[in-house]
C-alpha positions, 0 to 999 in steps of 0.5 A: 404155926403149931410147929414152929420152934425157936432156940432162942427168945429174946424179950427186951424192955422185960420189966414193962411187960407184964408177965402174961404177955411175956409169956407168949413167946414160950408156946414156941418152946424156945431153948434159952430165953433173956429177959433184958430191961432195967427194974429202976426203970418204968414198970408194967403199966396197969390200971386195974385194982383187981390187976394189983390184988392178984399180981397182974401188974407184975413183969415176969422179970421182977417175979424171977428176981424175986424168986433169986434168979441171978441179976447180970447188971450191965454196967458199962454205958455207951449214952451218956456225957459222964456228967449226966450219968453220974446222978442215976449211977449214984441215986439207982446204981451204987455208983455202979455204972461206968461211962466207956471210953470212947464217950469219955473222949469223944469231941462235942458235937459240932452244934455245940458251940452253937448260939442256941447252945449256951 
């Protein structure tokens, strides 16, 4: 593929990959690239102790951070019951995330009253 290009790359789960293999896609010489992931969430896994003395631990998407490249934090959830979501919203978000309506007013699920469900 010495030739192939993309426009755009797209990298989810950006903060649990480490920054070399975030880096691959990039010999694709794409335009535009995203980073999406959540730095509250799970980071590079690495086991190494010469991995955390040079940095090699890190994710591509804590150095640009780091370096004060812009954050876009979605807030809006579309997941969770507004009664689990507000604890990661108050202890990681500053009270940040937002349940979405349709979640807010959706029926409970038809197992629900279920006896295995008390």
């Amino acid at each position: 593929f010495p030739q192939f290009e993309f426009d755009a790359v797209i990298i989810d789960e950006a903060c649990q990959g480490s920054e070399m293999s975030t880096l691959i896609p990039f010999k694709y010489n794409p335009n535009v690239v995203i980073l999406v992931g959540d730095p509250n969430q799970l980071p590079v896994m690495s086991f190494s102790p010469d991995a955390s003395r040079c940095n090699a631990d890190r994710s591509l998407f804590d150095r640009l951070h780091a370096n004060g490249w812009p954050i876009n934090m979605l807030r809006i959830q579309y997941r969770m019951h507004p009664s689990i979501v507000s604890f990661p919203s108050k202890t990681f978000y500053n009270n940040n995330l937002i349940t979405c309506d349709l979640i807010k007013n959706r029926s409970p699920a038809q197992w629900h009253d279920h006896i295995a469900f008390p």
